[in-house]
Phi, psi and omega in degrees: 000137207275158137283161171294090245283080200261104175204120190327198126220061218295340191270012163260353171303304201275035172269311205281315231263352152260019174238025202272307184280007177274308172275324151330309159282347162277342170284343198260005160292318164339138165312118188294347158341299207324293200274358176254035172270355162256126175259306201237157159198147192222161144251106198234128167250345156330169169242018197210045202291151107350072206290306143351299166256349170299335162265030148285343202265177182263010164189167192224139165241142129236185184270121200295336190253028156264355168049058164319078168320071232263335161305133190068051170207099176221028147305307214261143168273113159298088203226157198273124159282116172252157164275161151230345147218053151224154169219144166280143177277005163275352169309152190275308172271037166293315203281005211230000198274156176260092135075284192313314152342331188247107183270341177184170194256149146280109176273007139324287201269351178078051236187137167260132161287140213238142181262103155277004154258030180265098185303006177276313176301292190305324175319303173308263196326286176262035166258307171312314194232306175304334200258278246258348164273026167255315188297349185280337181115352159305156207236017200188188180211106144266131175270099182286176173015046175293342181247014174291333179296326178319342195271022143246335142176118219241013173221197180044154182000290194311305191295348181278321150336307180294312182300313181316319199290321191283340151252018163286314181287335190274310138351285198285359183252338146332311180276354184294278176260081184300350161256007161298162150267115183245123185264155157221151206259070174102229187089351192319333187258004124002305191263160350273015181335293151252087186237275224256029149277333202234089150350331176183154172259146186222154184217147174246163150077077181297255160292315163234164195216172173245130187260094186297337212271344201247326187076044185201159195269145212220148164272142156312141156277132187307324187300312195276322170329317222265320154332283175292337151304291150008300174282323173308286162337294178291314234259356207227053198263329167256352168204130212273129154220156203323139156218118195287162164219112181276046261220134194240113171200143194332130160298011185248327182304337217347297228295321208279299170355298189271339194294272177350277171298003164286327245235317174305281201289339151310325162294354155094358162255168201278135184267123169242127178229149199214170169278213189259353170235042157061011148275020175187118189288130167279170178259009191284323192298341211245342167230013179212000000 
């Protein structure tokens, strides 16, 4: 899971923010439902989950390629993590990407950047990753690096192009499967594009965050908090739906834990707080 690429995008703020009293009012038509239809979601990219505690929660995301026997566990929604513009190279179809496709490595995650404005790409994901992870029995998606293209050109044609590709794929896996779940992990700029597309929006590092490149858990600064609200606010201006917060904090911590998803659930969004590589579930998180 990527951190977070904290860069302003100022012309669609000041897009939204004059379309503010138009969309405001298609928001308040919405089902008051809408944005409380998720309460609990947990995330484990392990391999060794905790089957127990993963159905307290009304949803789960894992890594689709531990290839999990997710039957007769129908408590719980069960949804997939894709990368969509990265790909790693230990992926079982790293090998099968067509070359021309690969624009540059992240050397943080150790990762390749993907030209998602190639409709050659959307094609690969859901025949390559998406079709067989509906076959494992997943019921949902989170969507990963949507903003990876930025470390490559993230304004002008190109950047407009990436953004265009990136919700045409998300159309088409909406329209693939019209009873899936699509979560997306940042994507802000994104909206209101896929507003009526996507089940919920998620963000990582609110309040505490994980630093990969230094390998240690970071306090958030309020400018970047203030930042991410901010997007959060445009991006959810024409359809109010669930917004998660991904939040990191030592597993030695509880204290920073229970702070943390009080400090989340006050804000009126769903809290998930985990360790930095999302490998190991609390029971605080499962219950508050």
């Amino acid at each position: 899971m990527s951190l977070a690429l904290f860069k302003f995008l100022a012309g669609s703020a000041l897009i939204a923010l004059a379309l503010g009293g138009c969309v405001y009012r298609m928001a308040q038509q919405e089902p008051a439902d809408t944005a409380s239809a998720l309460h609990s979601i947990a995330f484990y990219y392990g391999d060794r989950p905790d089957w127990t505690m993963l159905d307290s929660y009304q949803m789960a995301v894992l890594e689709p390629e531990h290839d999990f026997d997710l039957s007769g566990r129908a408590n719980t929604q069960w949804l997939a993590y894709v990368s969509v513009g990265e790909a790693l190279e230990s992926r079982a179809y790293y090998a099968d990407i067509p070359q021309e496709l690969i624009l540059d490595r992240n050397r943080i995650w150790r990762s390749m950047v993907i030209d998602v404005a190639r409709p050659e790409w959307a094609d690969f994901l859901l025949e390559k990753v998406f079709t067989p992870i509906v076959e494992q029995g997943y019921q949902g998606f989170f969507l990963d690096t949507l903003d990876s293209y930025q470390l490559v050109h993230g304004s002008g044609a190109r950047g407009n192009a990436s953004r265009a590709g990136l919700q045409q794929l998300i159309h088409r896996l909406k329209q693939r499967w019209p009873e899936h779940h699509i979560i997306l992990n940042r994507g802000f700029e994104l909206f209101p594009a896929v507003a009526e597309d996507v089940f919920a929006l998620a963000f990582e590092s609110l309040y505490q965050g994980w630093d990969e490149a230094a390998g240690e858990y970071v306090e958030v600064s309020h400018r970047d908090r203030e930042w991410l609200s901010a997007q959060v606010g445009h991006a959810l201006q024409t359809r109010k739906i669930p917004v998660i917060a991904i939040d990191y904090c030592d597993p030695s911590s509880p204290d920073c834990t229970l702070r943390t998803l009080r400090k989340i659930r006050a804000r009126g969004w769903v809290p998930f707080v985990a360790d930095g590589g999302l490998v190991q579930l609390n029971s605080l998180s499962a219950t508050h």
